[in-house]
C-alpha positions, 0 to 999 in steps of 0.5 A: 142800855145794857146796865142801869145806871146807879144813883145816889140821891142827896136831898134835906126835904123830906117830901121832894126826897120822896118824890125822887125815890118814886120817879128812879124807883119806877124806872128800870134804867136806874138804880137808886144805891142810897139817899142822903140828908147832908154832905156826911152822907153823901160821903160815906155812901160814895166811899162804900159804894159804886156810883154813876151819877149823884142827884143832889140839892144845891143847899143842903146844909149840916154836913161835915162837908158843906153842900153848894159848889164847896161840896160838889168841887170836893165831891169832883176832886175824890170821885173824878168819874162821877156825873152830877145832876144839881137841884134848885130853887134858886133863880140867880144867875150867877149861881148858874154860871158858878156851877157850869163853871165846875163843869156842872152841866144838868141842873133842874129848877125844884119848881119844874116837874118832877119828870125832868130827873129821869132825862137829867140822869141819863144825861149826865150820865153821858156827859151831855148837858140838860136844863129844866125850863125854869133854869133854861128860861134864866141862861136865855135871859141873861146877857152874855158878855159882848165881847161873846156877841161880837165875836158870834158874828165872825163865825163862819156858817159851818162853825156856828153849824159845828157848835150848834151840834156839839152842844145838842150834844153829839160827839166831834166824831158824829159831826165828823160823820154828819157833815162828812168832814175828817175828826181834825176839821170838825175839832179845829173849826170848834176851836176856832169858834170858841177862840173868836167867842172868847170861850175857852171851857165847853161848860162856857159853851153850853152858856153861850149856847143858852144865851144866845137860843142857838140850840132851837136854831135850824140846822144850816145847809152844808154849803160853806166848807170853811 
């Protein structure tokens, strides 16, 4: 990495504040421009300074902005080129999916090592996804909706094969390059996957991708051009 990425860590607990301070301190991809206790914060650190990628907790309440999804869509809308990675100790679901329905697509559980921050970093920072085992054992056990089953199993082997990658995180350019196919193929065959699943936003593909363990999946033979 030829520049560290710079990171700004919002947090209201004290101790698992410093906690983060250490893991980013100690690691020479990073460079930790602040630390905020509320919203107010966060705001004037990102109005005063450059900022790839913002670690924040879920509830973080007192600030003149709120904290939760109300802060995070606001946050987006102000700075579009900034990258998230969201704290928990909540297990509900439905909080899961309000965030990877803002396009949130690394988010750790509190109750998960610590270690995990680093990878989360480095993952938001290239719009890739990334889960800590508590949160990825919540999207596992929830249900997808049925119409999302059904529709999973009308694609073709190269579609689920196609989907499998993109959510593992390569680019349509990389797949086209993997499974020796043009850019316009490998993007249609997403396109026609997501319409047969009912899917109509990447953050709801990563859902699905979750739910339904197609991540720990083996990659497919490339015998089916369709």
């Amino acid at each position: 990495m030829s520049a560290s990425i710079k990171i700004l860590l919002a947090d209201d607990h004290p101790a698992l504040m410093l906690g983060l301070r250490s893991v980013a301190l100690t690691n020479n991809t990073l460079s930790l421009i602040g630390t905020a206790s509320d919203s107010t914060e966060v705001m004037n650190i990102l109005e005063q300074h450059d900022c790839d990628v913002l670690v924040t907790d879920y509830i973080m309440p007192g600030g003149q902005y709120g904290d939760g999804i109300s802060m995070i869509t606001l946050l987006q809308r102000r700075f579009p080129h900034l990258r998230f990675v969201v704290l928990s100790m909540l297990d509900n679901p439905a909080i899961l999916k309000t965030l990877m329905d803002a396009q949130i697509a690394c988010i750790l559980s509190k109750a998960d090592d610590p270690n995990h921050i680093v990878p989360a970093i480095h993952a938001a920072y290239a719009y890739g996804s990334y889960y800590s085992p508590s949160v990825r054992q919540i999207l596992e056990s929830t249900a997808f909706s049925n119409h999302s089953r059904q529709g999973a199993t009308a694609l073709s082997q190269r579609e689920t094969e196609v989907i499998r990658l993109f959510v593992a995180g390569l680019s349509i350019n990389e797949i086209a390059d993997r499974l020796h196919r043009s850019k316009q193929t490998i993007s249609t065959q997403k396109n026609n996957a997501m319409r047969k699943l009912g899917l109509t936003r990447d953050a709801d593909l990563y859902r699905y991708a979750m739910s339904t363990g197609l991540l720990t999946q083996t990659p497919a033979t490339p015998q089916d051009p369709s």
